[in-house]
C-alpha positions as CSV (number, residue, x, y, z in Angstrom):
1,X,-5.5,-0.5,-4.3
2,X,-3.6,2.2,-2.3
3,X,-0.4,3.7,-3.8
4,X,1.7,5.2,-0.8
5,X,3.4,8.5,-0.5
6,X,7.4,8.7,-2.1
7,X,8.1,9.6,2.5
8,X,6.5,6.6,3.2
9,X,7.5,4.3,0.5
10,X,11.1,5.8,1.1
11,X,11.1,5.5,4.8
12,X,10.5,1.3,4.5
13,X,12.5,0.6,1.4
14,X,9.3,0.1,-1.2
15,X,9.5,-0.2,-4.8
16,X,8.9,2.1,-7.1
17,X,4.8,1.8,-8.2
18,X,4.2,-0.1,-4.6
19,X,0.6,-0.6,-4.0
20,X,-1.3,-1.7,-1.2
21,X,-3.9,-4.0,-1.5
22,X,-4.9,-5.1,2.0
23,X,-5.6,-2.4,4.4
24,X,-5.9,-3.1,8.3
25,X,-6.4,-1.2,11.5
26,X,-4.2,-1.8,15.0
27,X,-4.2,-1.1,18.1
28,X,-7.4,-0.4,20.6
29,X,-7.7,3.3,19.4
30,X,-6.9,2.3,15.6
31,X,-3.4,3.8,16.2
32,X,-1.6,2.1,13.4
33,X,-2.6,0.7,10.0
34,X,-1.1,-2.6,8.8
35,X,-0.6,-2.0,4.9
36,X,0.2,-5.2,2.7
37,X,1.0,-4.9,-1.4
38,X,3.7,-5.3,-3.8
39,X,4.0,-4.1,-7.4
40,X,1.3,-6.0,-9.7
41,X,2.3,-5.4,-13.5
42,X,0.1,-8.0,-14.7
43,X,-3.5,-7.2,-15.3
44,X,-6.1,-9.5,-16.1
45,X,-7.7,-9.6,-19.3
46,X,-11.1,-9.7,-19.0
47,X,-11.4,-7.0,-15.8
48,X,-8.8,-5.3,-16.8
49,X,-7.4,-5.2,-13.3
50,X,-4.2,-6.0,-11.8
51,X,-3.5,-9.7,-10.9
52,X,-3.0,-9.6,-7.3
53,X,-1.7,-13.4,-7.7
54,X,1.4,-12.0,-9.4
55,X,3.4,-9.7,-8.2
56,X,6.9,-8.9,-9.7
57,X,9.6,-11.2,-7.6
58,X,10.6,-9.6,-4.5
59,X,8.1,-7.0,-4.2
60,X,6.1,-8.2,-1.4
61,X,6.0,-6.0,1.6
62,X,4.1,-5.9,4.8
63,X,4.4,-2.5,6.9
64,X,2.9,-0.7,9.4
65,X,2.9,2.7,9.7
66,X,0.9,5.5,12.7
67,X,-2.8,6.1,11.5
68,X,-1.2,10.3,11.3
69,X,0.8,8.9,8.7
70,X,-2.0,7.1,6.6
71,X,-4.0,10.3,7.2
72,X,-1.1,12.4,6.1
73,X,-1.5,10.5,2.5
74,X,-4.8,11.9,1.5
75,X,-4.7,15.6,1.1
76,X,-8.0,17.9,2.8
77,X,-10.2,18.9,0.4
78,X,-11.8,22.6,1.0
């Protein structure tokens, strides 16, 4: 699971507590990366993960965003 930055999840209209759960490179060069999630309250008892079968109503998303912005997400370590 991915949680996206507040400019991206701002930018295309996300939920608060959004989470991707399918990631995907585009393009030829890998220009653009295909993120798909919702919000997934319920976790499952015996993992103790979220239940990517239920996501709250309405919460579903699909975007895609430029691979500078995915990369943009994960600050440089020293």
């Amino acid at each position: 699971m991915l949680f996206v930055s507040d400019e991206i999840r701002v930018a295309h209209g996300l939920p608060d507590n959004w989470q991707a759960w399918h990631i995907e490179a585009l393009g030829d060069q890998g220009t653009h990366v295909k993120l798909k999630g919702g919000v997934y309250r319920h976790i499952k008892p015996r993992t103790k993960r979220p239940d990517y079968k239920k996501p709250e109503p309405h919460s579903e998303r699909e975007i895609v965003i430029t691979i500078a912005e995915y990369r943009a997400m994960f600050p440089k370590s020293p």
